[in-house]
N, C-alpha and C positions, 0 to 999 in steps of 0.2 A: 692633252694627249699624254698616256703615260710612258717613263723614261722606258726607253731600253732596256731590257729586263737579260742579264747576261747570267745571274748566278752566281757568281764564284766561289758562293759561301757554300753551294748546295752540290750532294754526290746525285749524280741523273742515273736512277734505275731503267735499264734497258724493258721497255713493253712490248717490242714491236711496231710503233707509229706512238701518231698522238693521243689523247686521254682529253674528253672531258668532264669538267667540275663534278657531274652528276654521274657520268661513270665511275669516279673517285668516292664520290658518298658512299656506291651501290657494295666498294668491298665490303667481304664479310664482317670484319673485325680492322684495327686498328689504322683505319681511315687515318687519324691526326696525324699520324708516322711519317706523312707525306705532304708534301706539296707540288703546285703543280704551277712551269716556267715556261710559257709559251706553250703547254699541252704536254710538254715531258714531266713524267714522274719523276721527282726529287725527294729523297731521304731526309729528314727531319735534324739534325742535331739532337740527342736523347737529352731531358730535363733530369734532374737531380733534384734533392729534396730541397736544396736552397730556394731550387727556382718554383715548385711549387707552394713553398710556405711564402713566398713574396707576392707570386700571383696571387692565393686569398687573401692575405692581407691589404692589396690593392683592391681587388673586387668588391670586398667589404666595405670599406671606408669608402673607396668612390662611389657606389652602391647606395650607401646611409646620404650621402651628400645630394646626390639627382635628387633621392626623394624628400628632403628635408627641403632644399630648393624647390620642389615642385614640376621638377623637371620630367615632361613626359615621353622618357626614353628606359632603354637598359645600360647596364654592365656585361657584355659578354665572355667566357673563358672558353679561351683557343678552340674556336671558330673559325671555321673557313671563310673565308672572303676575295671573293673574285673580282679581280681588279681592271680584266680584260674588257675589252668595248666590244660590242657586239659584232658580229664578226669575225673576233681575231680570235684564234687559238687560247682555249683559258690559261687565264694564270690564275693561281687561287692561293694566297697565304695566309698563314696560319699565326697570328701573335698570340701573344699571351694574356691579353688581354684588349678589348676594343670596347669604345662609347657608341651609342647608336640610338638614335632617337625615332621613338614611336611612329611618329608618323612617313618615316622614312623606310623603314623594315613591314611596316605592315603588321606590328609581330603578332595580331591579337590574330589573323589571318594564317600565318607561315612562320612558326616555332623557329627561331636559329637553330636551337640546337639540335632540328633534324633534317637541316638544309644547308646549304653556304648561303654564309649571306651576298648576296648580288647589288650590292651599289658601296660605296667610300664612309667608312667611319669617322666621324670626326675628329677621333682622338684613338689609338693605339699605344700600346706600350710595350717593347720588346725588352726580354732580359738574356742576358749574354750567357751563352753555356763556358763552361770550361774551357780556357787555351782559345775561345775564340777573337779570332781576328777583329781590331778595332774597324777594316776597311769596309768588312763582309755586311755587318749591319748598320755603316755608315750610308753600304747600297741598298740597305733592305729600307734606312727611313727615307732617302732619294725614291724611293720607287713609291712607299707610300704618299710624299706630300705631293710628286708629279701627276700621282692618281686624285688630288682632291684634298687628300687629309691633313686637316689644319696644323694640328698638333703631333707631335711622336716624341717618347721617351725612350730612352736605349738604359735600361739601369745595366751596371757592370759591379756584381756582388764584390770581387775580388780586389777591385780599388776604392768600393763604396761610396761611388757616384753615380750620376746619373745624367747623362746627354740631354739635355730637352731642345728639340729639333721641332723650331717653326716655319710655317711658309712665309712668304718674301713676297707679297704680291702675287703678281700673274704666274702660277708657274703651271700654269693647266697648257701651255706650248713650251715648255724649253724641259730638258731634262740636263742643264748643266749643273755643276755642282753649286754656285751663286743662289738655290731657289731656297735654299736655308737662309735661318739664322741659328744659331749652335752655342747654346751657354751652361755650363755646369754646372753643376750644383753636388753638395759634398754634404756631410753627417751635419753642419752647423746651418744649413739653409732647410727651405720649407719647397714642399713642390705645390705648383695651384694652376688653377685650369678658369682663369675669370672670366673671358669670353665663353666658355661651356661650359661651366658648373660654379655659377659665384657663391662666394663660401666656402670651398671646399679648399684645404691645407691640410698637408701631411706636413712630417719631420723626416726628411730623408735618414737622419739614425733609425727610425723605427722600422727600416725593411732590414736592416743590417742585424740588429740586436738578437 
């Protein structure tokens, strides 16, 4: 079950009611701008060049690694994904990047990039915008591993680390803050994903430089 999805990080654009995932696709133009918290529109945090030169840098090299491992999935860039369970009001967020494997997406079927994707990535990586709050995306990777997602990075350009937030066993029923485990890692450590991409190492200086 996922946690309780409150927000704090996000401004809620007044629509009228609720919105869902597919009504969000259907706007005209800049879809990404948005995400959506139990069915309310929420405003985006605007990216900066930092955070898009770190997003292809990541994409790339996690990219070269799947396929050099063999791995029969993608690298997706900030793609929708809806986290909500059938039923409930969408909620759909948006990272900046997410792993997703073949046989789970369907993709050769249903392109991501012209749909949200609808089931739990296994890996995500959020990058912190300007001035943002350490708490805000401490609740955006809680919402991700209560939804499923094994792994999450929170890179923070401005102190040139990076959060790597895994799950703790069962946390598909609790949404306390315990379903972590949370270790840092700083410009002299490597980042690596062995359970879903063995092989694959960065140098956390190399997003910074």
């Amino acid at each position: 079950m996922m946690p309780d999805v409150r927000a704090r990080w996000a401004a809620v654009v007044s629509t009228g009611g609720e919105m869902t995932a597919d009504e969000l696709m259907a706007l005209p133009e800049h879809r990404w701008r948005y995400e959506l918290i139990k069915g309310r529109l929420t405003l985006r945090l605007p990216s900066d060049l930092c955070y898009d030169m770190t997003t292809r840098l990541l994409v790339s090299a996690l990219g070269s690694a799947v396929r050099a491992a063999g791995i029969e999935g993608t690298v997706v860039q900030e793609a929708g994904v809806v986290l909500s369970m059938e039923g409930q009001p969408d909620t759909l967020l948006v990272p900046a990047l997410a792993f997703v494997r073949a046989h789970q997406a369907h993709l050769a079927d249903s392109p991501v990039e012209l749909s949200p994707i609808r089931l739990v990535p296994e890996f995500v990586s959020e990058i912190a915008a300007p001035g943002q709050a350490r708490q805000a995306l401490a609740e955006r990777a809680r919402i991700w591993l209560g939804a499923g997602t094994s792994v999450v990075w929170i890179i923070w350009p401005a102190l040139r680390q990076v959060e790597v937030w895994r799950a703790r066993g069962d946390v598909s029923a609790s949404a306390e803050p315990d379903i972590a485990e949370v270790t840092i890692r700083n410009v002299h450590n490597v980042l690596e994903l062995p359970d879903l991409v063995p092989g694959f190492s960065y140098p956390v200086g190399h997003l910074f430089n």
